[in-house]
SERO-384928 format. One record per atom (N, C-alpha, C, O): residue in one letter; x, y, z. Coordinates in pm, whole numbers, padded with zeros to 5 digits, always signed. Layout:
AXYZ;...
END
This chain:
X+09384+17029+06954;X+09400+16905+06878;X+09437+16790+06971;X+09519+16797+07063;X+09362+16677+06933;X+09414+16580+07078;X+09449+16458+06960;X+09372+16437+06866;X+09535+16408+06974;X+09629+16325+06914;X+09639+16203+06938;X+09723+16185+07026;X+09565+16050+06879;X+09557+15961+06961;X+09636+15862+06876;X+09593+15841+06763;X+09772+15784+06927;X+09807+15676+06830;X+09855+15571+06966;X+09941+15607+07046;X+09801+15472+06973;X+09831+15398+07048;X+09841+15220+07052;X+09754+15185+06972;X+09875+15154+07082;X+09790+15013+07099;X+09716+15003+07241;X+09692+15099+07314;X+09678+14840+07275;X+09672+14813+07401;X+09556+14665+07347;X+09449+14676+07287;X+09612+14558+07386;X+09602+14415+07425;X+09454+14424+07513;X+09460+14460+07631;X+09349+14396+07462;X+09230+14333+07534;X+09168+14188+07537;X+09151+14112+07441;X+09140+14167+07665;X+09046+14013+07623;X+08893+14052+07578;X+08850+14161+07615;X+08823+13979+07513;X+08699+13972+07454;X+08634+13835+07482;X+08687+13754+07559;X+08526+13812+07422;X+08469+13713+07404;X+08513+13582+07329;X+08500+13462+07356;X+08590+13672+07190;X+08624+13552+07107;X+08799+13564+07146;X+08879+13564+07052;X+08845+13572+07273;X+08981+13586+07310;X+09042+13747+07271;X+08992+13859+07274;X+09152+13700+07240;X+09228+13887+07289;X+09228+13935+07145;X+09247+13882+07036;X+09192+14078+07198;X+09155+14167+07074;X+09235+14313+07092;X+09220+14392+07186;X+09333+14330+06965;X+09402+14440+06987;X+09358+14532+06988;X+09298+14528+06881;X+09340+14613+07023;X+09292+14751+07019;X+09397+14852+06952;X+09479+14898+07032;X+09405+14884+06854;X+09513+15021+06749;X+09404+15116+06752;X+09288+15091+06719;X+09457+15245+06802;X+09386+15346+06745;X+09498+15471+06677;X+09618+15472+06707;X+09446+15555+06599;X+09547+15642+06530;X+09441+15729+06447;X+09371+15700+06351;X+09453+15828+06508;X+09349+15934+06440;X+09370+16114+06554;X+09435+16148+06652;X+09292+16164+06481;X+09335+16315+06544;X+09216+16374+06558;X+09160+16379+06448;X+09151+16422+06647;X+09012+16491+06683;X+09052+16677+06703;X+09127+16725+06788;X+08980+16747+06604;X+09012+16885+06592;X+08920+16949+06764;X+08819+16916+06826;X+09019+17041+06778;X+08941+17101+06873;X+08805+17125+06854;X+08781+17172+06743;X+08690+17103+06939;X+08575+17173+06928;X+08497+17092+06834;X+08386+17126+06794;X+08580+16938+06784;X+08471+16904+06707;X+08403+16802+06813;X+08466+16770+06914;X+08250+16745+06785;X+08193+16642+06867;X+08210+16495+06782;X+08111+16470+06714;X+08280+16429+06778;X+08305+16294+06712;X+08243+16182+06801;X+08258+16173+06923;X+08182+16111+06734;X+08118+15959+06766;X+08207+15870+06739;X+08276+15895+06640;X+08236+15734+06818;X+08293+15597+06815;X+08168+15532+06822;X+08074+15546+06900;X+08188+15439+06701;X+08065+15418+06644;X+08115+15254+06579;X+08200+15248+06489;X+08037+15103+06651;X+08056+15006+06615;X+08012+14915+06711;X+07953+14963+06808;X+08030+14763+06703;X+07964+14687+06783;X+08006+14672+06892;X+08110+14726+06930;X+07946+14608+06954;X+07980+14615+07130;X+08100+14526+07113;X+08117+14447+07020;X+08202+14553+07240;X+08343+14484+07218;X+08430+14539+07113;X+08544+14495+07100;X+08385+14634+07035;X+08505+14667+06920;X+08572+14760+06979;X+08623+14828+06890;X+08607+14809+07107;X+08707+14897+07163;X+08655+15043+07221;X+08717+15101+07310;X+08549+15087+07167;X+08524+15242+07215;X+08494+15300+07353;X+08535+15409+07395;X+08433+15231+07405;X+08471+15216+07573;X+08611+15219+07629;X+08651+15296+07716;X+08675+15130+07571;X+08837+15124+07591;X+08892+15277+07556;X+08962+15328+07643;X+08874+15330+07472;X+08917+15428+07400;X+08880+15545+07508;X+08964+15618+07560;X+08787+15548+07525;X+08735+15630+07637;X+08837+15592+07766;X+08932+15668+07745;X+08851+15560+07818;X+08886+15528+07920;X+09076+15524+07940;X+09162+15541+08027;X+09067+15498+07827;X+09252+15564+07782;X+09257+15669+07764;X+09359+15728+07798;X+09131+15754+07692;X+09183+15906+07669;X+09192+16011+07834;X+09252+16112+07870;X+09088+15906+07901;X+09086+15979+08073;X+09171+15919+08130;X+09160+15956+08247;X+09287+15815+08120;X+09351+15781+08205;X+09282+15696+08320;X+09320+15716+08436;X+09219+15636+08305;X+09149+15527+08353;X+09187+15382+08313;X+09122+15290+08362;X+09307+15350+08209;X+09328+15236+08149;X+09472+15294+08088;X+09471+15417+08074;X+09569+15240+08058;X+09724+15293+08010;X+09727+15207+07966;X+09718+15093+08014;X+09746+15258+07813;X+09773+15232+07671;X+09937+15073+07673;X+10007+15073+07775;X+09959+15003+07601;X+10070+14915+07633;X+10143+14954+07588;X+10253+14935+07640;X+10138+15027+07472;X+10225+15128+07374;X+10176+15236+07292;X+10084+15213+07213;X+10236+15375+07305;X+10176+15461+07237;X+10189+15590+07316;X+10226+15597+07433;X+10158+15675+07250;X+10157+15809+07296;X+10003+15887+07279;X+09926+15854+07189;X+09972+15996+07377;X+09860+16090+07327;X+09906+16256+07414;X+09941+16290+07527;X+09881+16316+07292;X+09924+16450+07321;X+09805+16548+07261;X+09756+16545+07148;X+09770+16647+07385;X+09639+16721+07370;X+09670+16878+07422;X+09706+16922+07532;X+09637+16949+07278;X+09700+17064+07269;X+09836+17028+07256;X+09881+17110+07336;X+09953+16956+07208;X+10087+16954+07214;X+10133+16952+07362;X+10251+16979+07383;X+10056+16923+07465;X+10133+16827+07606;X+10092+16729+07587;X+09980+16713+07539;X+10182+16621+07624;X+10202+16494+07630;X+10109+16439+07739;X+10121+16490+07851;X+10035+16360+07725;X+09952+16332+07854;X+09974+16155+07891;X+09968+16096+07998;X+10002+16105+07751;X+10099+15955+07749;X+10214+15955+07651;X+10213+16027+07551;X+10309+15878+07678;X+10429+15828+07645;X+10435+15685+07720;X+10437+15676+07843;X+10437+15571+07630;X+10509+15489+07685;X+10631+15430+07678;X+10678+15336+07742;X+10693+15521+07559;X+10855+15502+07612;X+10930+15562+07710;X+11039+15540+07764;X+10853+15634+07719;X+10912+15774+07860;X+10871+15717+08027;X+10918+15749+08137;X+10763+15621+07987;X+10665+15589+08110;X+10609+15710+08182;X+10615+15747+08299;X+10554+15756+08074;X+10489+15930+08100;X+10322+15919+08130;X+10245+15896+08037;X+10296+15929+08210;X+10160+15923+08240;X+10128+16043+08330;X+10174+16061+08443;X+10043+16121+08263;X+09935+16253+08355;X+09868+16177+08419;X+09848+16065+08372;X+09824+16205+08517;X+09705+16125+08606;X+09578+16175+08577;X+09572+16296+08557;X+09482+16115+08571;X+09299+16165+08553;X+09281+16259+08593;X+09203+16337+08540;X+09365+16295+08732;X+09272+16454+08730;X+09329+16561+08727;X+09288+16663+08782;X+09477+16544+08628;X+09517+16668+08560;X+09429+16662+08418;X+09418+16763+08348;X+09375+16555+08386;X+09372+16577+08243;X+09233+16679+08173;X+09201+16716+08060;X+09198+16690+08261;X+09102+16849+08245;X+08964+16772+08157;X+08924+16828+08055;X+08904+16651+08200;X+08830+16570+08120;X+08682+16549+08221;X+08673+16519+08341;X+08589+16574+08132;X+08445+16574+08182;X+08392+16422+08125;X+08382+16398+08005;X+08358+16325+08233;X+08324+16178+08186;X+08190+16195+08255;X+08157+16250+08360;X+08093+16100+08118;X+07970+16093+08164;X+07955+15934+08125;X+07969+15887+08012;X+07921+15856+08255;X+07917+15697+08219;X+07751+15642+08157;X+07681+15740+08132;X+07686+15515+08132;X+07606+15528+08115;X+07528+15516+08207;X+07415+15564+08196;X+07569+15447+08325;X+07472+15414+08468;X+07509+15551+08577;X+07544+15557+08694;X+07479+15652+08470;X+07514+15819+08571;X+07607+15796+08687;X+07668+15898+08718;X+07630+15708+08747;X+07734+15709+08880;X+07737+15842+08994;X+07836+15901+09039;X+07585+15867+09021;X+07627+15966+09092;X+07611+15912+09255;X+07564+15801+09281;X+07651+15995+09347;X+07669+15922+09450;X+07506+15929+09545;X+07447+16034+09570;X+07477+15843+09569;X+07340+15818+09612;X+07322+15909+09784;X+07210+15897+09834;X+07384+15957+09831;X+07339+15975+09990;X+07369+16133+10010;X+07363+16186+10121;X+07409+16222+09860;X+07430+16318+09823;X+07331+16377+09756;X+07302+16322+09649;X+07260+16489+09793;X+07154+16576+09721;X+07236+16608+09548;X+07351+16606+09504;X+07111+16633+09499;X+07184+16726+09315;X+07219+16802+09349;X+07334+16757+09338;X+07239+16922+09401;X+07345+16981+09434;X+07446+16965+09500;X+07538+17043+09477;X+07466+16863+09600;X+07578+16832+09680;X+07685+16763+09586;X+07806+16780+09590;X+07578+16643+09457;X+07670+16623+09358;X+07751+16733+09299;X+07874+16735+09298;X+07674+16823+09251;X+07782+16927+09197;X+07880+16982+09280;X+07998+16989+09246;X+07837+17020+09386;X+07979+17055+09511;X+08047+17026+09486;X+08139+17102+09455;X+08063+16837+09474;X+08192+16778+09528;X+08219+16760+09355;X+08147+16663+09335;X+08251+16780+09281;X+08294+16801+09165;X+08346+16890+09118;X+08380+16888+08999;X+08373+17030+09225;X+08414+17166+09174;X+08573+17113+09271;X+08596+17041+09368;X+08644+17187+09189;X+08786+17204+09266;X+08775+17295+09362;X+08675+17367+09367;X+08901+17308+09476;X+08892+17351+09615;X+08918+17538+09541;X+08972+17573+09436;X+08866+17604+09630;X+08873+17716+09601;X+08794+17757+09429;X+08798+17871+09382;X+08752+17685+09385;X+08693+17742+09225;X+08547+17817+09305;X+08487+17790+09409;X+08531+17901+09219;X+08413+17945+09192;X+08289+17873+09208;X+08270+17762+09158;X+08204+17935+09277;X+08033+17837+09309;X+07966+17853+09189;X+07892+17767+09143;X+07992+17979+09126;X+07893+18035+08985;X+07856+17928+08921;X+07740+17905+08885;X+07942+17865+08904;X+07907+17782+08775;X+07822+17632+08804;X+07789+17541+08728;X+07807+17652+08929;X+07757+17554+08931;X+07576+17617+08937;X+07494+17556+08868;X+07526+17742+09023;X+07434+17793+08944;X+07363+17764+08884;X+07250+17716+08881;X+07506+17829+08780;X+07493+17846+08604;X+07415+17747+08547;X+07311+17754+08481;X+07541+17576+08616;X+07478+17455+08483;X+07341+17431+08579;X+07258+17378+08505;X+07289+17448+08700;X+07129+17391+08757;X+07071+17505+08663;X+06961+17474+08617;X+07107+17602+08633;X+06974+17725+08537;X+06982+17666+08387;X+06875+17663+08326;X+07102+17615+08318;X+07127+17538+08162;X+07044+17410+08212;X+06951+17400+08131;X+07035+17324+08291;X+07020+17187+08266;X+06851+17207+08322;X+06769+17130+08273;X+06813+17286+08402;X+06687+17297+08477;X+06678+17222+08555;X+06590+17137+08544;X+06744+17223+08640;X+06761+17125+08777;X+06682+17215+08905;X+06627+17162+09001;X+06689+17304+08891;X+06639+17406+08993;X+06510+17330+09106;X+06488+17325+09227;X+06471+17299+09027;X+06291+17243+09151;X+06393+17083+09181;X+06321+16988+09213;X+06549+17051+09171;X+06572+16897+09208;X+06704+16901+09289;X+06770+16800+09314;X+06745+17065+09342;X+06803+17063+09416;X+06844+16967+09524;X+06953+16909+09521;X+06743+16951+09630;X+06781+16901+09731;X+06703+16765+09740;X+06647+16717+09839;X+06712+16721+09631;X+06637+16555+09604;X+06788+16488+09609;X+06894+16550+09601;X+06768+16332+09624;X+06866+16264+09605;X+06815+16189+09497;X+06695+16176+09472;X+06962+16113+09397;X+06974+16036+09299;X+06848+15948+09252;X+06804+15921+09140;X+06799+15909+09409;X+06696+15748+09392;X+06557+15802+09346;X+06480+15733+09278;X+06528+15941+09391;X+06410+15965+09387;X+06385+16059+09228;X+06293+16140+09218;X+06458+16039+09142;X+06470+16120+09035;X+06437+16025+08863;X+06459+15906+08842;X+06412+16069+08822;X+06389+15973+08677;X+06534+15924+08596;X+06646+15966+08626;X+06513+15853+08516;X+06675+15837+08488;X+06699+15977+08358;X+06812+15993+08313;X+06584+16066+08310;X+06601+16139+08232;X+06739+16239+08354;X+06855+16278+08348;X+06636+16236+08437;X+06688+16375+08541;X+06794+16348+08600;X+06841+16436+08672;X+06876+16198+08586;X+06987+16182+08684;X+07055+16175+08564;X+07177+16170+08584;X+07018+16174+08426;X+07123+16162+08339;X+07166+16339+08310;X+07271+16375+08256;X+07030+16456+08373;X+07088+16560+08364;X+07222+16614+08459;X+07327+16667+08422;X+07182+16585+08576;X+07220+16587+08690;X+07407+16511+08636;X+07498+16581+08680;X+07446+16409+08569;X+07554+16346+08557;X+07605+16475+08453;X+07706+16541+08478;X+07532+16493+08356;X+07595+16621+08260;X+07653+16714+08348;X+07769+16749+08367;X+07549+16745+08394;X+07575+16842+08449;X+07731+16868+08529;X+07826+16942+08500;X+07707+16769+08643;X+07833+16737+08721;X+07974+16754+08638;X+08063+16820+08691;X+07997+16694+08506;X+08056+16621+08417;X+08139+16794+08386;X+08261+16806+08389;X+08070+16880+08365;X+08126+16980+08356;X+08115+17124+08458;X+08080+17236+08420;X+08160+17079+08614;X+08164+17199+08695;X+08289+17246+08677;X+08318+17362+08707;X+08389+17148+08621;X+08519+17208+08688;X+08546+17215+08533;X+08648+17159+08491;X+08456+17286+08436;X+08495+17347+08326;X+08621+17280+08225;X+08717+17330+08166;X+08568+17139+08241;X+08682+17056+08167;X+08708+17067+08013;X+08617+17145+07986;X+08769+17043+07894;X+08796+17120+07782;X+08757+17017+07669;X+08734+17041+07551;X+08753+16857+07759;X+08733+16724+07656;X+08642+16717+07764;X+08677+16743+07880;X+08461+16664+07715;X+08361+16599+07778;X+08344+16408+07700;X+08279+16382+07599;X+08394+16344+07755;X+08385+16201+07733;X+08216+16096+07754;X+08195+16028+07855;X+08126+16107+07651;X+08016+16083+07681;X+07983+15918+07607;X+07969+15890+07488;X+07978+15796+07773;X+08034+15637+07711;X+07828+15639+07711;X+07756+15653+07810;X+07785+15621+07577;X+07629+15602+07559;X+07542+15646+07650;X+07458+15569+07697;X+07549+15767+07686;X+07482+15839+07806;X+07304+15801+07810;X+07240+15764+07908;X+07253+15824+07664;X+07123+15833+07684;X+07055+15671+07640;X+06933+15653+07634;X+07148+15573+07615;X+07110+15427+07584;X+06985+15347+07658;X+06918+15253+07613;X+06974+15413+07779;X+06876+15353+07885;X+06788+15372+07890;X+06709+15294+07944;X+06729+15559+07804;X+06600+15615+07815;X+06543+15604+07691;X+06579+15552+07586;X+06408+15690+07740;X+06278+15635+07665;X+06332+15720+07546;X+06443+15773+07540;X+06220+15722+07439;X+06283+15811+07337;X+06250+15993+07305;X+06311+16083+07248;X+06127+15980+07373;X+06133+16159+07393;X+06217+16236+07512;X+06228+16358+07523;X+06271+16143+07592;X+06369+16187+07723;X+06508+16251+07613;X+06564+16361+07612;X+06531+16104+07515;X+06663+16068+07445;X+06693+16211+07351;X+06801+16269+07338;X+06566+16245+07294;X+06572+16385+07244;X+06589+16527+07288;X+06635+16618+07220;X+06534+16537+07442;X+06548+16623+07479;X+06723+16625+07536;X+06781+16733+07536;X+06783+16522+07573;X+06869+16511+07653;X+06963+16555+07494;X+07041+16647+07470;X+06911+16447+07411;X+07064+16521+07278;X+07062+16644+07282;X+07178+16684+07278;X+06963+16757+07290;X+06982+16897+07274;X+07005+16942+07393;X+07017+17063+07411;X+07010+16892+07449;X+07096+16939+07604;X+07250+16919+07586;X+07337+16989+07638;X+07275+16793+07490;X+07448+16724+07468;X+07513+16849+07373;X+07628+16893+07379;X+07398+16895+07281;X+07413+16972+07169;X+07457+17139+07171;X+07544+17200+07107;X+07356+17182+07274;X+07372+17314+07379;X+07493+17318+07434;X+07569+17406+07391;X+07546+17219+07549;X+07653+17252+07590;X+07765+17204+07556;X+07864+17230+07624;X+07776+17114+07433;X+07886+17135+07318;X+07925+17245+07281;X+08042+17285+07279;X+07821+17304+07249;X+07896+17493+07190;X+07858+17572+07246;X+07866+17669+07172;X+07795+17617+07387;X+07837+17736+07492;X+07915+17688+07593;X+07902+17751+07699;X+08035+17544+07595;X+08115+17544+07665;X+08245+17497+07574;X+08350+17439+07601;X+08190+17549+07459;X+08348+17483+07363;X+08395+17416+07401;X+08504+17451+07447;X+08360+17277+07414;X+08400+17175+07420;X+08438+17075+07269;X+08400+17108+07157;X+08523+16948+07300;X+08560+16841+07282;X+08554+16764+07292;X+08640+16686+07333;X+08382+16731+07238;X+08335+16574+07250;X+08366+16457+07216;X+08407+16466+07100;X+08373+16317+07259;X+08379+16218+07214;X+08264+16134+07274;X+08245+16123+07395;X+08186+16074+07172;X+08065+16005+07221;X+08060+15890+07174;X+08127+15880+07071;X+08005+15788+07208;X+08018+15627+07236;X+07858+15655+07189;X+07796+15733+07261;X+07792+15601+07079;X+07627+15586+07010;X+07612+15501+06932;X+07664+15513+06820;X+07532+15382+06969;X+07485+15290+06825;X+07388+15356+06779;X+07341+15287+06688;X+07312+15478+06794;X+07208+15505+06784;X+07200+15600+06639;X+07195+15720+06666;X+07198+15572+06497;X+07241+15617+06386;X+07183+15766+06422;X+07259+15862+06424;X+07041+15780+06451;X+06977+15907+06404;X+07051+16009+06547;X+07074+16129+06538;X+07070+15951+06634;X+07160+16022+06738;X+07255+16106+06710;X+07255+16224+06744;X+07361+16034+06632;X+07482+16035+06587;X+07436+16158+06500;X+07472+16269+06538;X+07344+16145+06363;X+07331+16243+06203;X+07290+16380+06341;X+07328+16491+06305;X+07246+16379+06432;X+07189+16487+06463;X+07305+16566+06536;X+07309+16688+06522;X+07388+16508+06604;X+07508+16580+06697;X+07641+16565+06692;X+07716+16601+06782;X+07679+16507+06579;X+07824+16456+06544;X+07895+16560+06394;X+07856+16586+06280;X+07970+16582+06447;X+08072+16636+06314;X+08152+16526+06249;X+08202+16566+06144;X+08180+16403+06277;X+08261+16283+06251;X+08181+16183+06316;X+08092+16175+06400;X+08252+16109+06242;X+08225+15955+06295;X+08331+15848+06281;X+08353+15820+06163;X+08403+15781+06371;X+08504+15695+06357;X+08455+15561+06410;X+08424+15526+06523;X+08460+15488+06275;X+08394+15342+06275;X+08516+15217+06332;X+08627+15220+06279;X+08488+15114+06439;X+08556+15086+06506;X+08506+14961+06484;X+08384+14963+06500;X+08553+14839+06449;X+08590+14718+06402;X+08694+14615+06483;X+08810+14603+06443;X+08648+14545+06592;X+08737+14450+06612;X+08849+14508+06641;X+08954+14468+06591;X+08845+14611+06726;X+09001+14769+06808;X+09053+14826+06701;X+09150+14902+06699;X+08963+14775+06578;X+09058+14845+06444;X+08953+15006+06371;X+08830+15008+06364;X+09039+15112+06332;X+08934+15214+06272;X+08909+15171+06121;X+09001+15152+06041;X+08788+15161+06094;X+08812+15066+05960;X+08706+15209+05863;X+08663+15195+05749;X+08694+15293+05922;X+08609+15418+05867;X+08578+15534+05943;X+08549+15524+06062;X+08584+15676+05866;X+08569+15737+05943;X+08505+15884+05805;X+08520+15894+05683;X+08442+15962+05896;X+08403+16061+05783;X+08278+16132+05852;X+08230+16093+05959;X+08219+16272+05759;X+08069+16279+05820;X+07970+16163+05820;X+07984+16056+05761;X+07859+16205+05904;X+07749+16078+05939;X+07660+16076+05837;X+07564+15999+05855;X+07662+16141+05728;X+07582+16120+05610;X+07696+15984+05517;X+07649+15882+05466;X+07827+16017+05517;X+07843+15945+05410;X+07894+15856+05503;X+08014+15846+05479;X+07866+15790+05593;X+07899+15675+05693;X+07826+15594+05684;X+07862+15476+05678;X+07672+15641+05680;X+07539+15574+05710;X+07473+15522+05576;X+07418+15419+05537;X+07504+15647+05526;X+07438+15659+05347;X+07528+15594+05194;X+07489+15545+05088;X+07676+15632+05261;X+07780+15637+05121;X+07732+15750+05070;X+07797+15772+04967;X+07641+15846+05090;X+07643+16004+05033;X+07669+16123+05102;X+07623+16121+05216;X+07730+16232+05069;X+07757+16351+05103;X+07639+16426+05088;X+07621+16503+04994;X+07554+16404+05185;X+07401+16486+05130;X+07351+16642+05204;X+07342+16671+05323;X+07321+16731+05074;X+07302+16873+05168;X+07184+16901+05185;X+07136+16845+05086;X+07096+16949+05241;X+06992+17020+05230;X+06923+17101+05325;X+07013+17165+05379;X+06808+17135+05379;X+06782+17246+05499;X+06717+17166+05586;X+06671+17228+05681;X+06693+17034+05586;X+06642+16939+05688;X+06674+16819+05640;X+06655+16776+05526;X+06729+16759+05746;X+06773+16595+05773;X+06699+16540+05893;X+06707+16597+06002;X+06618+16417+05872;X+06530+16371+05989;X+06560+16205+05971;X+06561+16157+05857;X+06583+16122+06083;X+06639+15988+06027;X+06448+15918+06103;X+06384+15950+06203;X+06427+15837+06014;X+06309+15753+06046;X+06322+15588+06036;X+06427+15530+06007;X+06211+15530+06062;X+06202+15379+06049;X+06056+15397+05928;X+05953+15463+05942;X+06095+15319+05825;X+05993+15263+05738;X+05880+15203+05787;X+05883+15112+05870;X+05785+15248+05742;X+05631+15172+05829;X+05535+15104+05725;X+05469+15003+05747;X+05539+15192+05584;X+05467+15102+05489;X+05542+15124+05366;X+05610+15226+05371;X+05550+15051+05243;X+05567+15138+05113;X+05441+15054+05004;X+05415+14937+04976;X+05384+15204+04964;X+05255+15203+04856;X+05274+15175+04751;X+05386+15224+04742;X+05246+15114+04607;X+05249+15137+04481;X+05119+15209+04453;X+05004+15193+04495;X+05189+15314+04349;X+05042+15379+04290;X+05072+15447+04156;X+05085+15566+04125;X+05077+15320+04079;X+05102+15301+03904;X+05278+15329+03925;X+05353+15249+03981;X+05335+15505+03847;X+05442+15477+03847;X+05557+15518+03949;X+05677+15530+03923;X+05490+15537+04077;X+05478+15627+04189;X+05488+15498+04321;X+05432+15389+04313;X+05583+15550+04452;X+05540+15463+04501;X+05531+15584+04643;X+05589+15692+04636;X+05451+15543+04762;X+05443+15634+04889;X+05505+15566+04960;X+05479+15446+04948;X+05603+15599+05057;X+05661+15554+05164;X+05597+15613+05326;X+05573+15725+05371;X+05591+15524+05360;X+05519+15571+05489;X+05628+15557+05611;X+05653+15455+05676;X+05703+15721+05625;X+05804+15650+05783;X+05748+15758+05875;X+05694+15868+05862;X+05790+15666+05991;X+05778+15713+06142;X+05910+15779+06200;X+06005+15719+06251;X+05897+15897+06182;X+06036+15989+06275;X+05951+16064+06395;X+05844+16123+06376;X+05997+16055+06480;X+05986+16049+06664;X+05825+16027+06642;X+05796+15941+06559;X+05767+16062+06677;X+05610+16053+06677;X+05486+16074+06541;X+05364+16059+06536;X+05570+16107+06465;X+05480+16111+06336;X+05539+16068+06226;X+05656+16051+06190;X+05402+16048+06166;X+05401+15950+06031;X+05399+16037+05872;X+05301+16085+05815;X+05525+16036+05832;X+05577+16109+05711;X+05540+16012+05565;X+05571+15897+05536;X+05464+16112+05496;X+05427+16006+05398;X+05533+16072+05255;X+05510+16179+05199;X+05652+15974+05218;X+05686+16075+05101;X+05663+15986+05022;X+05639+15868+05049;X+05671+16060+04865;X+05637+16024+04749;X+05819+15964+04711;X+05922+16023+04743;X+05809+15845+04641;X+05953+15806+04600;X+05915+15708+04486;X+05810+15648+04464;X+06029+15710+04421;X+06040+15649+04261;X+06109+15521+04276;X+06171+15486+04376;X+06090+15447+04159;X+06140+15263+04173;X+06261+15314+04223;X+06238+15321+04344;X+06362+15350+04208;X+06511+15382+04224;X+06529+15367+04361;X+06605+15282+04406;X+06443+15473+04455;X+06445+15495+04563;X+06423+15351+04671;X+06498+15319+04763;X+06294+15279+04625;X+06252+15190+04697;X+06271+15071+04650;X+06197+14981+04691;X+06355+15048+04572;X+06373+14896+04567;X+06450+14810+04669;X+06424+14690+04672;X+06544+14863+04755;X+06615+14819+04804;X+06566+14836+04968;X+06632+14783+05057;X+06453+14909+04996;X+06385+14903+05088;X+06318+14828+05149;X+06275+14756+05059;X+06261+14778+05273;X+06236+14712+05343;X+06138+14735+05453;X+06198+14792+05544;X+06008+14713+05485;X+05985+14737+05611;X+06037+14718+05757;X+06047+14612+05820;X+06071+14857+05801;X+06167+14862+05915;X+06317+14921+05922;X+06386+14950+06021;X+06345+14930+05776;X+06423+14973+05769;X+06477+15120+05823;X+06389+15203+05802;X+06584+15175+05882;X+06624+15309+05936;X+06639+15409+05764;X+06693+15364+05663;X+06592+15507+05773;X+06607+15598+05623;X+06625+15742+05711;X+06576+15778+05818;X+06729+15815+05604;X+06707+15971+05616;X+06638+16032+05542;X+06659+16016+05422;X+06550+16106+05576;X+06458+16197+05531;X+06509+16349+05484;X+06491+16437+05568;X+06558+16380+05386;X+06659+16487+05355;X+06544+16616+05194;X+06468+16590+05100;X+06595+16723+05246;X+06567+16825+05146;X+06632+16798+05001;X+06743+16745+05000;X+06577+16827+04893;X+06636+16825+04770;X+06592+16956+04708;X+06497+16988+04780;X+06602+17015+04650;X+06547+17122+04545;X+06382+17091+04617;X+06290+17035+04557;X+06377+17144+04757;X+06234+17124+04781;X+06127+17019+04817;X+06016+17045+04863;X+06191+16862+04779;X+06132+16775+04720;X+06246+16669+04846;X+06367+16652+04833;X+06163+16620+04952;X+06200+16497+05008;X+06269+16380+04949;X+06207+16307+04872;X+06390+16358+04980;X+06437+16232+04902;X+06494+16135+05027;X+06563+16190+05113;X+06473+16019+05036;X+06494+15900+05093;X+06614+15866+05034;X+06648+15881+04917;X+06699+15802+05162;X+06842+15745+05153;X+06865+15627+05290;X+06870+15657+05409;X+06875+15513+05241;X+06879+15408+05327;X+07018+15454+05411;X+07123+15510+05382;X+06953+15396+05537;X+07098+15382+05657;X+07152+15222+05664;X+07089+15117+05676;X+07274+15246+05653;X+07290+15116+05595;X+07353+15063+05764;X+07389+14947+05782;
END
């Protein structure tokens, strides 16, 4: 359980913006910070690694204290057992992909695992390439990767895949998704990206001007509904048909064009372009705007 109640005083654009946070992330779940640019989640990140100290507040993970600021208690970054993945990968340029992973393992740990994550991530044929000569799909593997040699317990991911194309963006979420749960980890991810989020998030904590102004699953975040069914696919609207009392919606999810059947109810409030989830009902596709 990692425990976050804190303040901390930022400048912004429109002058200084408090940042409050107060919320509790269960072990093992993957939670999104989720809001406009400047509303704090970067910050948040960067306090939970000790990269930025809170002005007031405490955070305690697993029940050790890792801040206190009445105590003037501060763990330093690299006790705090935390895997950070930035969005401009930061890996060091004059270092092969594997030399990155080297220098990321603690002295005396085990080589295995580093292996391990080139056989999980498929780095194998990019061994002994450097950073420059690699795609940004492959240096964003290569940063995962790194992110967890020294088997950290919280992986901190600030909009990792924001930069790439969109079939890279997919493969890379099921790479985020994979080693979420064969390294039991404790995600926190930084995504404007709605259909990102419905696909790899257990929570979502909506962030407002340093304030949490919502929080819940990514169905009733996006939707206002608690929706179940055996497939969820988030799309963009491309046409909507009338045909008497019937109308066809035409959306585009990753590369193809989904034609469902939907009723006045469904599409009045629709729009071309609009983001929709594409969800199971008793069999029967039903449309739900992302708001």
């Amino acid at each position: 359980m990692i425990k976050l109640d804190f303040h901390k005083s930022l400048s912004d654009s429109d002058g200084q913006m408090n940042l409050r946070i107060k919320c509790d992330i269960r072990k093992g779940e993957l939670v999104t910070l989720y809001g406009e640019s400047g509303s704090g989640k970067t910050s948040t990140l960067r306090i939970l690694a000790g990269l930025l100290n809170p002005d007031k507040g405490v955070i305690t993970v697993e029940n050790t204290s890792w801040v206190d600021t009445k105590k003037r208690d501060y763990l330093s970054p690299q006790k705090r057992n935390i895997g950070y993945v930035f969005q401009d990968y930061a890996l060091f340029p004059n270092m092969t992909v594997k030399q990155n992973l080297e220098f990321a393992a603690h002295k005396g740990q085990n080589k295995r695992v580093i292996s391990d994550l080139i056989e999980l991530m498929e780095l194998g044929d990019l061994n002994s390439r450097k950073p420059q000569t690699l795609s940004g799909g492959q240096q964003q593997r290569v940063a995962l990767a790194r992110a967890l040699v020294h088997k950290p317990k919280i992986l901190l991911l600030d909009e990792p895949l924001a930069a790439l194309d969109y079939k890279i963006r997919l493969k890379l979420q099921d790479y985020i998704s994979r080693i979420h749960k064969e390294y039991s980890l404790t995600t926190l991810l930084v995504s404007h990206d709605p259909g990102e989020i419905m696909k790899l998030s257990d929570r979502v904590i909506v962030l407002e001007k340093g304030k949490i102004i919502k929080q819940g699953m990514p169905d009733e975040i996006f939707t206002n509904k608690k929706i179940s069914g055996k497939f969820k696919f988030i799309g963009e609207v491309l046409k909507i048909e009338s045909h008497d009392v019937i109308h066809i919606v035409s959306v585009l999810i990753q590369n193809n064009v989904v034609k469902v059947i939907a009723d006045k109810s469904e599409v009045q409030t629709l729009n071309i372009g609009d983001k929709v989830m594409v969800a199971s009902k008793a069999f029967n596709p039903i449309l739900y705007k992302i708001e």
